[in-house]
N, C-alpha and C positions, 0 to 999 in steps of 0.2 A: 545438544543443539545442532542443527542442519546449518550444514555450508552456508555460505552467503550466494554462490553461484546456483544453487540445487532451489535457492527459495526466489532467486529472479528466475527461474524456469519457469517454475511452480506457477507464479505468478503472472506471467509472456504467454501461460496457454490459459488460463483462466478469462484474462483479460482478451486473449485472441481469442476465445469462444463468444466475450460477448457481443466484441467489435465485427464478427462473423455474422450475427444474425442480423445486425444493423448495415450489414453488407460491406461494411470496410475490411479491404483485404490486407492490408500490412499497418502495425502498429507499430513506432520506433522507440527506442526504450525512453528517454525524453519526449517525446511526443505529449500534450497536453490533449489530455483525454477529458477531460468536461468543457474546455475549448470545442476539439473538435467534434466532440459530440460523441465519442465512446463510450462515455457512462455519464451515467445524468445524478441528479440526488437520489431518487430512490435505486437506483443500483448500485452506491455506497455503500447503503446497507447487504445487498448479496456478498458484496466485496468483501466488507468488514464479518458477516458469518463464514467466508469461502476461510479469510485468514485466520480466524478465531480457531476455525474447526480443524484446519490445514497444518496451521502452525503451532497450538495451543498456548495462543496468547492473551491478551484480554484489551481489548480496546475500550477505552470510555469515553465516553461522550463529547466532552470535553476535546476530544481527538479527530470528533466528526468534522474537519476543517478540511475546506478544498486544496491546502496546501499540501496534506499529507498523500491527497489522490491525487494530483496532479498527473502525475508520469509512473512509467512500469521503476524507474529508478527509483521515485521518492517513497513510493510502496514498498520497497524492498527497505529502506534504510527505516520507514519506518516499522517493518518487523522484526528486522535485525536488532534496533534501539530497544524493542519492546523485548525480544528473546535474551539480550544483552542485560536489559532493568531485571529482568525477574530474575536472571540466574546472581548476578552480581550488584545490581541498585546501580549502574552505569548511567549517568545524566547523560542524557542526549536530546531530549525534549522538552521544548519552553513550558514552565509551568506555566503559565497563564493562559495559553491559548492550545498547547499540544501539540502545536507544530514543529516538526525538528528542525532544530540551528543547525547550520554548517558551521563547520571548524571548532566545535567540541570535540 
């Protein structure tokens, strides 16, 4: 499994590539990116293939919630949870909606 630092990289130049073509030049790791307009719904889905491919994890559906993309932060803990669940079955995400809870 990859660091935890090496997968918010990963994820801060992905995310900087697409907030570059929309012309935003700095994204802050809590920064609300579908707030400010750095990825919208359909670029959830690039996100969700860039991770799946990146990280080899599996996101479902069920996952597709604006909570989990909010920020370069919340994308990270949700790969981490997902990297974590598949090696270990580690709960860290609400079964009913797929959103991660804090303070599990």
């Amino acid at each position: 499994m990859q660091e935890l630092g090496s997968i918010k990289d990963q994820i801060r130049q992905f995310i900087n590539e697409i907030a570059q073509m929309k012309g935003v030049t700095v994204v802050s790791e809590d920064e609300s990116l579908l707030q400010n307009g750095v990825i919208d719904s359909l670029e959830i889905f690039r996100v969700v293939s860039f991770l799946e491919e990146t990280f080899s994890v599996r996101i479902s559906e069920e996952e597709f919630v604006p909570e989990n993309f909010q920020s370069i932060n919340q994308i990270e803990r949700l790969v981490f949870a997902k990297s974590k669940r598949s090696d270990t079955r580690v709960s860290g995400l609400h079964e009913d909606t797929g959103a991660l809870q804090e303070g599990r």
